[in-house]
Structure formats: structure tokens, C-alpha cells
Residue, then its C-alpha position, 0 to 999 in steps of 0.5 A: x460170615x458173608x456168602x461171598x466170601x464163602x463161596x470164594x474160599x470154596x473156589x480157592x479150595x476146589x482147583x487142587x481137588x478137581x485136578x486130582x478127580x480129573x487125574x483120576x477120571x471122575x466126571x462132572x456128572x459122578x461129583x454133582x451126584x456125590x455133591x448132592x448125597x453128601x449135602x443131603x447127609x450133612x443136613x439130616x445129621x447136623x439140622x435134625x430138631x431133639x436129637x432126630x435126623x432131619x425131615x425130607x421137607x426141612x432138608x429140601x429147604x436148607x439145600x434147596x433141592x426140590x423134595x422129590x430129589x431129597x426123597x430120591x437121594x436118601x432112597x437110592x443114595x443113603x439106603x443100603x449102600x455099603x459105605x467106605x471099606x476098611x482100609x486094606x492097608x494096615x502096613x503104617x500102623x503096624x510099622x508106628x506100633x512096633x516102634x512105640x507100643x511098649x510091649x515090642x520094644x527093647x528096654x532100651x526103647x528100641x524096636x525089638x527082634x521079634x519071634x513069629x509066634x508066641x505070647x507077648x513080643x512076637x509078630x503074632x501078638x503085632x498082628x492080632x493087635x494092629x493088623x485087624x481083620x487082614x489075614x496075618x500072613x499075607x500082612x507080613x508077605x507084603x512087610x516082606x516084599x516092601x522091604x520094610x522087615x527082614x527075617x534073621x537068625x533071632x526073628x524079625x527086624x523092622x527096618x522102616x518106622x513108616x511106609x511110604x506109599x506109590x503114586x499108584x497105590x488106591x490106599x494113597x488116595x483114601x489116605x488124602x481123603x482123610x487129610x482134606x476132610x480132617x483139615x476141613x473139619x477144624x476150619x469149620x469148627x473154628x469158624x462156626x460161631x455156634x461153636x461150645x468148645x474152644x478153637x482147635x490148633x490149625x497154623x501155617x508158616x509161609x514165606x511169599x518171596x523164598x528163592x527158587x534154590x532154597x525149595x529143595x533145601x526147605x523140603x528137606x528141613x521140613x522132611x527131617x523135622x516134621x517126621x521128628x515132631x510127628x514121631x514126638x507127637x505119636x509117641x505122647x499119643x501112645x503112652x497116653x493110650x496106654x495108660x488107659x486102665x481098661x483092658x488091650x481087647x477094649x483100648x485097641x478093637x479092630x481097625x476096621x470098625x468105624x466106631x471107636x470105644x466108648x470113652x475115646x476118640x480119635x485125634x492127632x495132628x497133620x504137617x504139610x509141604x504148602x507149594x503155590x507156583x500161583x504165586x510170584x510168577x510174575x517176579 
């Protein structure tokens, strides 16, 4: 693939992302820093020789950065620096898994009332399995104040199946982090020509010349199928999760270890509003 075209498709990617850094107060400075780390981690894990990360030399040549700079980078940059923090928002999860995880639903596959403790179908068993290491009482504090439970006579109710996060919230920010780097990801697969594996699903359907008036109309069709197809998607996911015979403890660890059992992995798929106000300006 020609560099050119690389590089074009680069510049294309990084306006909407400089925005959201400016928006944010990063600089130049912090971004070519992080640039350079993130170059040199890609390719001592990617262009390592028998399974070995790369040598500091191999890495100079590929990035072309001189070796003394790669030396520094992985001293100062890759050392003991803690990496990304767990997330401290385990609100979705636990909101998805009341409403598909069979142990806490209704037999007639509703969310089900329920109690504060106890074994089985309760709030306690909901957090130990899907609120990880955050303190369990201050995860429905917040269920709570985000009016997204109630507490009645019989226990618990839910009242949202997702929680919709601020524009202020940080975990906001990590969230988009993901997105983008999981969208990236399957355009740099398909397009490796070394790939072994076949192409992953990645479509779009846009329209060039969609009248101004119909936007909000088209928000809202897509709002109301996309969180249907999500909600079909999520529940395949789940039944097929839970039919893996090992046992709960090993099919769902803490969320907040990086590293997921032996034998998964993880997948799923993101829908998005595109809204380019870049194009048919001049109209």
C-alpha cells in the first residue's frame, strides 16, 4: 500500500481526534511523547524474531528514531509505569448482565426484583460476579443516585438496561479510547496483506445528499434499531458465554484483570452515528 495514501488516510483519521485532545488540554508536546512510546511498544511486540521482543537497534530502524531515543523511551516510558487503570465504572456492565444473564431474570426472561442478599438471584451475587473489585456498596450508591434502580417492597428494581454517561464523566473519555482503538484494529487487520485469518465485518451506510430535516428523524431510527440490534447481539453473546461448561469463578474473573481466561477472548461489535458537516457545505 502506497505511503501516500497511508499518510492521507492518517491525516483524515487524526482532525476529530486533535479536537477531542485540544478540548481536553493535551499538548503537542504530551501527544509526540506519547506518539513515540506507543511507536516503540508496537514495534518491539509486533517485529520481534522467534517470539522475543525486538532489539533496541531493530526498533531504531523501523521507527527511525535514533537508538539512544529508543533506549530512553523504553527506560523511562515502558519501565515500571503503571499502566491503564481498571475501569472505575462498572455501572453498564452490571445494568447488561441483569438483563441477560440468566440467573437474574424472571422465567418469563425479565429482569428480575431482587433481594440485597443471599445466594443465587440477589444484588450481592449481581456484584461479586459483575461489579469486580469496586466496593459493592458504593456500586449501588451510585445505582441509586443515577436513578437507574429503585428499592421497593420486594428488593431491587432495575429501570434502565444502559447507563448513559455525561459529557464530563473521565470514563466517557476511556470508553472512546476503546472504540477508536477497536475500529482501528479491524481496518489494520483487513488491510495487512500478511494476514492468516479472514476479514472481519467492518461497513458503513451513508448517504451524501440526506436533507438537513431528516437528520434528527435518521437519529432517532438509528437510536431505536441500533440499541435493538446491540441488545440481540448482546444477548447471542451471553447465552453463548454461558454455555461454557467451566465453572462461573472461571467464565467471569474480575473485570479488572487485563488478562482474560485461557480459552476466550474478547469480541462484539460497535454501531455509530457518522455526521460529516464537511461534506455538501457548498450545496
Amino acid at each position: 500500500m502506497a505511503r501516500t495514501q497511508v499518510l492521507e488516510a492518517l491525516r483524515h483519521l487524526l482532525r476529530p481526534i486533535v479536537r477531542m485532545l485540544l478540548r481536553n488540554g493535551v499538548t503537542w508536546s504530551e501527544f509526540e511523547t506519547l506518539g513515540k512510546e506507543t511507536f516503540v511498544a508496537v514495534a518491539r511486540e509486533d517485529y520481534g524474531l522467534q517470539g522475543r521482543p525486538t532489539n533496541t537497534a531493530r526498533v531504531a530502524l523501523i521507527t527511525g528514531m535514533s537508538r539512544r531515543e529508543v533506549t530512553r523511551i523504553k527506560a523511562e516510558l515502558l519501565g515500571e509505569r503503571p499502566r491503564d487503570a481498571a475501569p472505575h465504572s462498572r455501572i453498564s456492565q452490571v445494568l447488561t448482565a441483569w438483563h441477560v444473564d440468566p440467573t437474574f431474570l424472571t422465567p418469563a426472561g425479565t429482569p428480575a426484583v431482587l433481594p440485597l442478599a443471599g445466594e443465587g438471584q440477589s444484588i450481592a451475587t449481581l456484584l461479586k460476579r459483575y461489579a469486580g473489585d469496586t466496593p459493592h456498596g458504593a456500586v449501588l450508591k451510585e445505582l441509586e443516585q443515577l436513578e437507574l434502580v429503585e428499592e421497593t417492597a420486594g428488593g431491587y428494581r432495575v429501570l434502565a438496561r444502559e447507563y448513559i454517561r455525561g459529557v464530563a464523566d473521565p470514563d466517557l473519555m476511556r470508553q472512546a479510547g476503546i472504540a477508536l482503538h477497536d475500529h482501528a484494529a479491524t481496518i489494520a487487520h483487513n488491510v495487512d496483506p500478511e494476514r492468516s485469518e479472514p476479514a472481519r465485518l467492518e461497513r458503513m451506510a451513508t448517504n451524501m445528499a440526506l436533507p438537513r430535516r431528516q437528520v434528527r428523524a435518521f437519529r432517532e431510527f438509528l437510536a431505536a434499531e441500533g440499541q435493538a440490534f446491540l441488545e440481540r447481539v448482546d444477548a447471542w453473546l451471553a447465552a453463548r458465554a454461558a454455555d461454557d461448561p467451566r465453572p462461573t469463578s472461571a467464565r467471569a474473573p474480575s473485570p479488572s484483570k487485563r488478562t482474560p481466561p485461557a480459552g476466550t477472548v474478547r469480541t462484539g461489535v460497535g454501531v455509530y452515528l457518522i455526521h460529516d458537516e464537511t461534506q455538501g457545505t457548498r450545496r
